[in-house]
C-alpha positions as CSV (number, residue, x, y, z in Angstrom):
1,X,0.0,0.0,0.0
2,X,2.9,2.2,1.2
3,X,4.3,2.3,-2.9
4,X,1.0,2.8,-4.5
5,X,0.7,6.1,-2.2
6,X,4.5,7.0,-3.1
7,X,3.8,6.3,-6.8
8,X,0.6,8.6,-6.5
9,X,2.0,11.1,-4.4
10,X,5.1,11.4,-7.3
11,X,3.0,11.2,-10.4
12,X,1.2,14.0,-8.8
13,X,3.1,16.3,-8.2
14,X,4.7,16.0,-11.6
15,X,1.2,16.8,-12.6
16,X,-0.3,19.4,-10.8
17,X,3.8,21.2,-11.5
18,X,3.0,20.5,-15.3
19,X,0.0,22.2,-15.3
20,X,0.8,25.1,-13.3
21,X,2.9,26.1,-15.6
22,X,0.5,25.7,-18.2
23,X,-1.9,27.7,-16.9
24,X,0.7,30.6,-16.2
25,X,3.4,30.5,-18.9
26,X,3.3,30.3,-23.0
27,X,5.4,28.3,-24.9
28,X,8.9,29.2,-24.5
29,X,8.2,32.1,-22.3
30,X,10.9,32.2,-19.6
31,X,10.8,33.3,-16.3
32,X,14.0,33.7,-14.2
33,X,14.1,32.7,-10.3
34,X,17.8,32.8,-10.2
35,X,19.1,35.1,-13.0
36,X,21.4,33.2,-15.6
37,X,21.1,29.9,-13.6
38,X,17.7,29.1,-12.9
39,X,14.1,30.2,-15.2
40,X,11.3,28.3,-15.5
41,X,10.7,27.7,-19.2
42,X,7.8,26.2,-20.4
43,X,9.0,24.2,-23.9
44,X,6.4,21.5,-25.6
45,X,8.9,18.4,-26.1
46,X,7.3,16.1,-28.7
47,X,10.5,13.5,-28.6
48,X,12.2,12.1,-26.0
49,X,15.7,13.1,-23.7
50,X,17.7,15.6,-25.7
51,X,14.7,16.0,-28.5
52,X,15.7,12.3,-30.1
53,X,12.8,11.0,-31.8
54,X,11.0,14.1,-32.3
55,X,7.4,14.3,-33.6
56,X,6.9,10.5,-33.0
57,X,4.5,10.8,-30.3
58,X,3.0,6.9,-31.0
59,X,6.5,5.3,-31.0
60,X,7.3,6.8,-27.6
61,X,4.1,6.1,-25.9
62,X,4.5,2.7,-26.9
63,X,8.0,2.3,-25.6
64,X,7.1,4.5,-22.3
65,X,3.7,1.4,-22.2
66,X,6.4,-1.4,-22.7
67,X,8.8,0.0,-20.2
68,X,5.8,1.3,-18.0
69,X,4.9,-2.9,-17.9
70,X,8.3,-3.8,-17.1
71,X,9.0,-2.1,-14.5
72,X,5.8,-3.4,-13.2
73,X,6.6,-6.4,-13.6
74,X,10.0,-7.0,-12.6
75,X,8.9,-4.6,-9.2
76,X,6.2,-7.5,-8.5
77,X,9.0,-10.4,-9.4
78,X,11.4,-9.3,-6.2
79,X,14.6,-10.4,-7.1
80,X,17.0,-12.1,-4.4
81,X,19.9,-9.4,-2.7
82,X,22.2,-10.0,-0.4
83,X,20.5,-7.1,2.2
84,X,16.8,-6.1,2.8
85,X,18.6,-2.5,1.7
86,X,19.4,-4.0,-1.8
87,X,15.9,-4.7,-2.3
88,X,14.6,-1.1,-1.0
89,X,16.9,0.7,-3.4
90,X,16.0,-1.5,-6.2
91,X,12.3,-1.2,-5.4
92,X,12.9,2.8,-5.0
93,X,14.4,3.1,-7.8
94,X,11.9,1.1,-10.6
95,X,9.4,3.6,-8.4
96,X,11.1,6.3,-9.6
97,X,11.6,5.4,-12.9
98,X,7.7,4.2,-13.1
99,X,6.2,7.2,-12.0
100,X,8.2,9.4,-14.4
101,X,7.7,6.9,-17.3
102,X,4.1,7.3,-16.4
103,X,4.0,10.7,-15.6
104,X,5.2,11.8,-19.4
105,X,3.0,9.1,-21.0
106,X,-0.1,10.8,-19.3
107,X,1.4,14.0,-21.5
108,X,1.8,12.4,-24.3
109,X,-1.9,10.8,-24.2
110,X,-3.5,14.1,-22.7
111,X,-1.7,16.8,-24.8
112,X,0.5,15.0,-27.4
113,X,4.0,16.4,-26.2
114,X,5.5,16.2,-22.5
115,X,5.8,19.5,-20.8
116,X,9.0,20.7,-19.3
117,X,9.9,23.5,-17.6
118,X,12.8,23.4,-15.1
119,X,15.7,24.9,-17.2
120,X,19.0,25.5,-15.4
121,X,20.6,27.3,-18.6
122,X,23.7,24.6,-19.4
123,X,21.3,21.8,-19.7
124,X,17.9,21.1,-21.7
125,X,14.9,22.1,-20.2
126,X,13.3,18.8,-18.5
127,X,10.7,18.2,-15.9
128,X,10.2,16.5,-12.4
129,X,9.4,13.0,-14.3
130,X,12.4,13.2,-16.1
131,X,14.2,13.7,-13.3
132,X,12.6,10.8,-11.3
133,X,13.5,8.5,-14.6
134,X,17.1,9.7,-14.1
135,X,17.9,9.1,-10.8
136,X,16.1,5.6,-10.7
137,X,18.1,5.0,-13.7
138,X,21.3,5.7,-11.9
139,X,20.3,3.8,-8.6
140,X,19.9,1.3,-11.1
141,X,22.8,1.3,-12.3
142,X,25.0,2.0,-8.9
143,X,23.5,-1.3,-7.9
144,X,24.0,-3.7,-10.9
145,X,28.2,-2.8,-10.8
146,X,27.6,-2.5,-6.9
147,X,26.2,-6.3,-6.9
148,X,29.1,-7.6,-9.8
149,X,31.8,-6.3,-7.9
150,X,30.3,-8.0,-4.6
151,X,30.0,-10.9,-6.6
C-alpha cells in the first residue's frame, strides 16, 4: 500500500507542477528565479531526452507502455539481494523510474507532447518526471556494478 501512495503522491506532483505552468506561462516564455542559472521555461517536447525521436509521439508512448509494464513487472517479481537494503533501493528506484515513465505518458496521451519546464541554462529544459527516470536510472545502475563487484 505504502508504494501505490509513493507512486501517487510522485505522479502527482509531476502533474499538478506541469499544469501550473500551463496555466501561467506560453510556450517558451521564460521566467527567471535565479538570474542566468535558474528560469522556468515552459517548452512543448514532442521526442524524448535531448529531443531524439521528435514528432513520433506513437513510438514513444508505446515504448514508455512497454517500459511502463516492465518495471511493473520485474517490481512484482522481487529479485533475491544480499540485504533487505538492496531490495529497498532497487524497489525505490523502478518507483522512480515508473512514476516518471508514467508521468510523461499521461502527457503524451493528454496533450500530445510532454511539458518541461525546469531549465538550469547549461542543460535542456526537463521536468520532475524526467528527473525521477534519471535518478532511478542511476540507482539502477549504482546497484547492478555495486552487486558484480560484490559478486
Amino acid at each position: 500500500m505504502g508504494k501505490i501512495l509513493l507512486s501517487t503522491v510522485f505522479i502527482l506532483l509531476d502533474q499538478i507542477s506541469k499544469l501550473a505552468v500551463l496555466k501561467r506561462l506560453h510556450q517558451n516564455e521564460s521566467v527567471p528565479i535565479i538570474n542566468n542559472i535558474f528560469h522556468i521555461t515552459l517548452v512543448y517536447n514532442s521526442g524524448s531526452a535531448f529531443g531524439i525521436l521528435r514528432n513520433q509521439n506513437w513510438i514513444l508512448t508505446y515504448i514508455s507502455v512497454f517500459a511502463i509494464v516492465l518495471i511493473f513487472f520485474l517490481l512484482v517479481r522481487r529479485p533475491r539481494f544480499s540485504s533487505d537494503l538492496y531490495l529497498y533501493l532497487w524497489q525505490g528506484a523502478l518507483l522512480l523510474v515508473l512514476c516518471g515513465a508514467t508521468g510523461n505518458l499521461i502527457d503524451r496521451i493528454r496533450l500530445g507532447y510532454v511539458v518541461d519546464f525546469l531549465d538550469f541554462r547549461i542543460w535542456p529544459v526537463f521536468n520532475f518526471a524526467d528527473s525521477m527516470i534519471t535518478s532511478g536510472v542511476f540507482i539502477l545502475l549504482f546497484l547492478l556494478f555495486k552487486k558484480k563487484a560484490i559478486e
